[in-house]
C-alpha positions, 0 to 999 in steps of 0.5 A, spaced: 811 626 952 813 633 951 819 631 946 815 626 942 809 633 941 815 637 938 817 631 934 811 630 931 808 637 930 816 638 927 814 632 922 808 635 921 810 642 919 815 638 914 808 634 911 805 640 910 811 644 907 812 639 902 805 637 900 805 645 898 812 645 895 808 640 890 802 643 889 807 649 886 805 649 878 811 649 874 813 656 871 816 656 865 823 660 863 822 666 857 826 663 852 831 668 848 830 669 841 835 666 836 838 672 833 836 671 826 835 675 819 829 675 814 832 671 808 825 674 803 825 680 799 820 682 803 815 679 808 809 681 810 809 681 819 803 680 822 799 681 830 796 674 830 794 668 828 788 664 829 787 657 827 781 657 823 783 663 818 789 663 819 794 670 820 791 678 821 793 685 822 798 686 818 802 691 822 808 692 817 812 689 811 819 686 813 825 686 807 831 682 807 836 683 812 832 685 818 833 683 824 829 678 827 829 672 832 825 665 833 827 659 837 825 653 832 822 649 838 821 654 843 817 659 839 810 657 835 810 654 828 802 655 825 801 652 818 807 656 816 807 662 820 813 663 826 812 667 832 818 672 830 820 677 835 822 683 831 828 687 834 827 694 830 820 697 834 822 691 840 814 686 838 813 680 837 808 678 830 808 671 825 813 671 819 813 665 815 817 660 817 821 660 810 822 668 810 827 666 817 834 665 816 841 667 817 841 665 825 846 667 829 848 671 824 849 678 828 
């Protein structure tokens, strides 16, 4: 009787270990930044951007040749408007899509 006890509190403890390793949430990997370049003369480099108005806080204006990295299909894409990591002072802002080029490029 005691064997079959162990048995099924064994069984049990393994139900109730998996059901908590399903109900874990998924946790999303960071992607890397793709090394890229700015491909504009200039380019104006933005904090955010809202759906509604569209991008704000202008934190600097970025010149061909800077180094920047996006990931197309990794790092959002609003109207235009790339999330772009800036590797000069290490932030992350919206550029404009066409203004990202060169990848893989240093």
């Amino acid at each position: 009787m005691r064997g079959r006890l162990r048995r099924l509190t064994a069984v049990a403890g393994a139900g109730v270990l998996l059901a908590a390793l399903a109900a874990t949430p998924a946790r999303a990997d960071p992607v890397v930044p793709r090394h890229a370049i700015v491909i504009c003369q200039s380019a104006s480099f933005y904090d955010n951007y809202d759906s509604a108005s569209g991008p704000y806080g202008l934190k600097r204006t970025l010149g061909y040749g800077n180094k920047i990295g996006h990931t197309p299909g990794a790092h959002p894409v609003y109207n235009g408007w790339a999330a772009t990591f800036d590797f000069g002072p290490n932030d992350w802002g919206y550029l404009r899509i066409e203004c990202i080029g060169g990848y893989d490029s240093w």
